[in-house]
C-alpha positions as CSV (number, residue, x, y, z in Angstrom):
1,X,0.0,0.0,0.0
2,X,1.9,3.2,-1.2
3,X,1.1,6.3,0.9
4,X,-0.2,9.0,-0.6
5,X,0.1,12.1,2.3
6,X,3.3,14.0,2.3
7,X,3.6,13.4,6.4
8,X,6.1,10.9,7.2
9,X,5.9,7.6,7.2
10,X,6.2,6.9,11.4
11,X,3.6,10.1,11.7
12,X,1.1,8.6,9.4
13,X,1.5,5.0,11.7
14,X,1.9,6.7,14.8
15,X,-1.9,8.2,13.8
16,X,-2.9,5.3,12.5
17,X,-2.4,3.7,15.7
18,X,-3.8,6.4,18.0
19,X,-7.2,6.3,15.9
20,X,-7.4,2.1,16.8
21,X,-7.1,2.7,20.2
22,X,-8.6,5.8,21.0
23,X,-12.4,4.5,21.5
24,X,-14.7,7.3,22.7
25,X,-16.7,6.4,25.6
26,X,-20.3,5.5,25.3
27,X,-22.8,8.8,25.4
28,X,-24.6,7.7,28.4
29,X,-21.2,8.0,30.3
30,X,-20.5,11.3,28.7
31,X,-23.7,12.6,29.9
32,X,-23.2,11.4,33.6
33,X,-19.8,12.9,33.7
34,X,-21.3,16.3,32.4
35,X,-24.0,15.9,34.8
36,X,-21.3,15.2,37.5
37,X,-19.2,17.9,36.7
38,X,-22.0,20.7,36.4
39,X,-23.6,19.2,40.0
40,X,-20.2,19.7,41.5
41,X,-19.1,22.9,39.7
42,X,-22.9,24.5,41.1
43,X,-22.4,23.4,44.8
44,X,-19.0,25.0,44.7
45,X,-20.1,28.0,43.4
46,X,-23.3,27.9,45.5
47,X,-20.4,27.0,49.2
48,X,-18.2,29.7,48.0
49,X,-21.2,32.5,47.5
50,X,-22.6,32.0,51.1
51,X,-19.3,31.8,52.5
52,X,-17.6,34.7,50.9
53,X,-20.5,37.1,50.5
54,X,-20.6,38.4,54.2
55,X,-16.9,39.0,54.5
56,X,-16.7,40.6,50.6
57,X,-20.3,43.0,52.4
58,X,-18.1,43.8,55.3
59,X,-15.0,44.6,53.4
60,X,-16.9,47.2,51.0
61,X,-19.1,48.7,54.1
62,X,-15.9,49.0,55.2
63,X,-14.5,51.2,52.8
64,X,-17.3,53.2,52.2
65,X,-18.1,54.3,55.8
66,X,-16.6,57.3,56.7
67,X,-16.8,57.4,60.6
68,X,-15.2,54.1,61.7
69,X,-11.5,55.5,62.2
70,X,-10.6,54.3,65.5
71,X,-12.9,51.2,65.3
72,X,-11.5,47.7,64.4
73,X,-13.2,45.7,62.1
74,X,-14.7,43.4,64.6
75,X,-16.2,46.5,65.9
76,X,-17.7,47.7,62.9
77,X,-18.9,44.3,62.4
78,X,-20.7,43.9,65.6
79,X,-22.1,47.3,65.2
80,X,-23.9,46.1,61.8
81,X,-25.1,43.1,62.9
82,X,-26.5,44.5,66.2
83,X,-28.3,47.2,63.7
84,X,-29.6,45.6,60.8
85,X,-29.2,41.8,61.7
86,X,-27.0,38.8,60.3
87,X,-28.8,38.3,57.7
88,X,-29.9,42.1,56.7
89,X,-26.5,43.3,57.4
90,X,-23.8,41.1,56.2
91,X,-25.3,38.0,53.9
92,X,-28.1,39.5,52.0
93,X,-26.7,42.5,50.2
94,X,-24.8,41.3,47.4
95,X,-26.1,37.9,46.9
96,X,-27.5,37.8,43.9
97,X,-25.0,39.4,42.4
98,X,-22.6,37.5,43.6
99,X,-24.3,34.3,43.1
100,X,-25.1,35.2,39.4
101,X,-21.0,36.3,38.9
102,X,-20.1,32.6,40.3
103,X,-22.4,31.0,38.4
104,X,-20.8,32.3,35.4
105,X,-17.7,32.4,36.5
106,X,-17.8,28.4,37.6
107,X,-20.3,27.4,35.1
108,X,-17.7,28.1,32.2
């Protein structure tokens, strides 16, 4: 069999032999591996949200606020939740928009 490519010889085998072996796997495994992958990827995303969002809310109150020279952070902290609440204070502003920047940052 003459070869008609104008690749090497030991490319054109070297191929030849990756193509035999190289079976793709079956679509139903495909699909549970994407499935997998995207379950994992969203409850990362989802962990790192409600972890992160009340510490990323304090940091830019933090900035913002004018009158807390002379206050630690804890301070400040305490002041918020005491005012507005954990939940009001600290977790709520910023979720979504946080949540919707994870979701596309981890979901691609």
């Amino acid at each position: 069999e003459k070869c008609t490519s104008s690749a090497p010889a030991y490319i054109m085998a070297e191929k030849k032999a990756n193509d035999s072996t190289s079976a793709s796997p079956p679509p139903k495994e495909v699909s549970y591996k994407l499935a997998r992958n995207l379950a994992a990827g969203t409850m990362c995303g989802c962990f790192v949200v409600m972890t992160f969002n009340p510490l990323d809310c304090l940091r830019i109150r933090w900035q913002v606020e004018k009158t807390h020279h002379g206050v630690s952070l804890w301070e400040f902290s305490q002041k918020i939740i005491k005012k507005e609440g954990l939940w009001g204070g600290l977790w709520r502003p910023g979720l979504y928009a946080n949540g919707a920047a994870a979701s596309i940052s981890v979901g691609t």
